[in-house]
C-alpha positions as CSV (number, residue, x, y, z in Angstrom):
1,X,0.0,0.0,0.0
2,X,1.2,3.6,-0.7
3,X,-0.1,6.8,-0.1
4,X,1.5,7.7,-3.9
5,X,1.0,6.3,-7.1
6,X,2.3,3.3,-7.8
7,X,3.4,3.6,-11.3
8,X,5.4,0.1,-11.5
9,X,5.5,-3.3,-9.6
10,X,6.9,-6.5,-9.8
11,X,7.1,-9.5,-8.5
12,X,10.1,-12.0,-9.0
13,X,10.8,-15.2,-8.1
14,X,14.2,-15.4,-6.6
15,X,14.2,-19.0,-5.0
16,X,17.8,-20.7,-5.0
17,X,15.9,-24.1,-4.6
18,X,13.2,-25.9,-5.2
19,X,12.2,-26.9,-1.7
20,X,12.1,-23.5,-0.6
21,X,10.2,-20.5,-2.2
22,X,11.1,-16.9,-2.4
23,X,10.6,-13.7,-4.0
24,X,11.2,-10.2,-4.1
25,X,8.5,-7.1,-4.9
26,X,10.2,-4.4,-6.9
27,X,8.1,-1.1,-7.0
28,X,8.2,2.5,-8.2
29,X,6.7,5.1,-6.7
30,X,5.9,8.6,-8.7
31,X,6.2,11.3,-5.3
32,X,5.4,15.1,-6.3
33,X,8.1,16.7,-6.8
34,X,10.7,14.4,-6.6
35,X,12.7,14.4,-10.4
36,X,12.8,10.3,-10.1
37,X,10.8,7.6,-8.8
38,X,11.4,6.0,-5.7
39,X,12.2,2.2,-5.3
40,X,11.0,-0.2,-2.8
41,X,12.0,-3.7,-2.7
42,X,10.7,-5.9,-0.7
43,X,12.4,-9.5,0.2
44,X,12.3,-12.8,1.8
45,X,15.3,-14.5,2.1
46,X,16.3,-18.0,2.1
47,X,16.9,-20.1,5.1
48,X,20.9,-21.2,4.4
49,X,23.9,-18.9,3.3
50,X,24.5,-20.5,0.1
51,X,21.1,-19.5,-1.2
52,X,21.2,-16.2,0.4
53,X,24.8,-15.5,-1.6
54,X,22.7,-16.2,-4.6
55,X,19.3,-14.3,-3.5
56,X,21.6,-11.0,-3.1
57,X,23.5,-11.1,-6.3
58,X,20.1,-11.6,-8.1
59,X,19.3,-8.7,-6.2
60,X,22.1,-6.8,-7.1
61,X,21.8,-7.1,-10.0
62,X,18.1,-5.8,-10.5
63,X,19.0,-2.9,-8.9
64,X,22.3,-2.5,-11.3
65,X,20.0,-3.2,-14.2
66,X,17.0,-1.5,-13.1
67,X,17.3,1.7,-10.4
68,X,19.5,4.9,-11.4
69,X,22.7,5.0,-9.3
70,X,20.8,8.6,-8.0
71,X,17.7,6.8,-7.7
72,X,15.6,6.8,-4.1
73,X,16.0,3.7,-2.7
74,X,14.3,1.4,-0.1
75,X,15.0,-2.2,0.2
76,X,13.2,-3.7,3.6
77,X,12.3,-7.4,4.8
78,X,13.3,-10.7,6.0
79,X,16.9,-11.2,5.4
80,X,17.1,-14.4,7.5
81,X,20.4,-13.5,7.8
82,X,22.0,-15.1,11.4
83,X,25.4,-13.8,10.8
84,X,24.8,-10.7,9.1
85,X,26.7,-11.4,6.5
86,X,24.4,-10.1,3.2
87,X,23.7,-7.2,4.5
88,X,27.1,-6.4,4.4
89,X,27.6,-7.7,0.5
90,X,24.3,-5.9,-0.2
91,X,25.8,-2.6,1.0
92,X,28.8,-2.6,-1.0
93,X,28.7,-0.7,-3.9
94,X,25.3,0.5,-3.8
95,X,25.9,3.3,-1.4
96,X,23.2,1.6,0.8
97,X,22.9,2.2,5.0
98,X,20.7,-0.2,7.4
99,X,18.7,2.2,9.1
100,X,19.1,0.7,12.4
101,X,22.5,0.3,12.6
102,X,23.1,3.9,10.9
103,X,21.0,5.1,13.7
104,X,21.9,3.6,16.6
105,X,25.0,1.1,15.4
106,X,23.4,-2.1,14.7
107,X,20.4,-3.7,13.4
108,X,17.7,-3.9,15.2
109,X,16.3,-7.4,17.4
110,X,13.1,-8.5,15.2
111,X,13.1,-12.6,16.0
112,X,10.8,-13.4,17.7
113,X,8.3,-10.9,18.2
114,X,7.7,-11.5,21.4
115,X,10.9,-10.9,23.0
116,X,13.4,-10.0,20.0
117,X,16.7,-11.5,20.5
118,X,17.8,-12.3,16.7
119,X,18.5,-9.1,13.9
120,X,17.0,-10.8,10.7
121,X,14.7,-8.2,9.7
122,X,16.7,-5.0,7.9
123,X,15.4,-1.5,6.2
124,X,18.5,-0.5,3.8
125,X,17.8,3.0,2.4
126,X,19.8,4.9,-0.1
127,X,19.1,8.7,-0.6
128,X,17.7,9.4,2.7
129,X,18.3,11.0,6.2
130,X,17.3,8.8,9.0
131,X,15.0,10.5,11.4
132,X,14.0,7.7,14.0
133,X,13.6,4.0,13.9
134,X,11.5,2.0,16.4
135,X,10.8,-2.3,16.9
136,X,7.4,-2.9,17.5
137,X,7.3,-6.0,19.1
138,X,5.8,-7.9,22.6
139,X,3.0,-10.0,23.0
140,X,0.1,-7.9,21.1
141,X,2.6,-8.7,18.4
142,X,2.4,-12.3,18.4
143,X,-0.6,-12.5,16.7
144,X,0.4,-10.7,13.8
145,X,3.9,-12.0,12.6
146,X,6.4,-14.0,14.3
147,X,8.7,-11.2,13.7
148,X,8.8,-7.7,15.0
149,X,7.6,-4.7,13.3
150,X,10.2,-2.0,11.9
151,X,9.8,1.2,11.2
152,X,12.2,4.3,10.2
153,X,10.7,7.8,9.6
154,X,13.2,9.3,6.9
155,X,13.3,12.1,5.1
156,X,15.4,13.0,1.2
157,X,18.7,14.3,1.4
């Protein structure tokens, strides 16, 4: 859902085996005012490293092919990353910041929702100044997502 028009979506499968299905949704955003679209993708993640190596240069690649280097950029889900390792190959070279960690120096606890202990869940923004982040999480939670909740109110640079 957006408050804008949504002027371009997609959705792409970007599973790295067959037992296990994921995607990514890729859309633009047409804000007044702003000379370019904005880009949100969102992802889910495999479950093992290999896959996610894969997942994240299939991702890298979209964005190479497909968002301006100057382009707005939001990329936001379920990274299922234990050792925080893709976030760090997703960051290089597309001038990319985690909000959380940018913020307040490392990603935020979203796993489980009721008492957050794991950082899985990551909102990588590019052409943005962070203005506050927040984990919604505890046991109201529970019932809708066995992760937390994260939010970043950000504004253009």
């Amino acid at each position: 859902m957006s408050k804008y028009p949504i002027i371009k979506y997609e959705n792409a499968d970007i599973s790295a085996h067959s037992s296990e299905q994921r995607g990514l949704l890729h859309c633009e955003i047409a804000i007044e005012g702003w000379p370019q679209p904005l880009h949100c993708i969102c992802v889910h993640l495999g479950l093992f490293a290999g896959w996610r190596r894969k997942q994240i240069a299939i991702l890298r690649d979209r964005i190479a092919e497909m968002v301006p280097e100057d382009a707005p950029l939001i990329i936001a889900g379920d990274f299922n990353d234990w050792s925080m390792s893709a976030g760090r190959e997703l960051v290089h070279g597309l001038h990319l910041h985690e909000v959380f960690e940018h913020h307040g120096g490392k990603p935020a606890r979203s796993f489980p929702s009721f008492l957050p202990m794991f950082r899985l869940d990551r909102i990588y923004v590019r052409g943005f100044h962070v203005r506050h982040v927040e984990v919604h999480a505890g046991p109201s939670f529970l019932k809708v997502s066995d992760h937390a909740a994260l939010t970043a109110v950000l504004s253009r640079t």
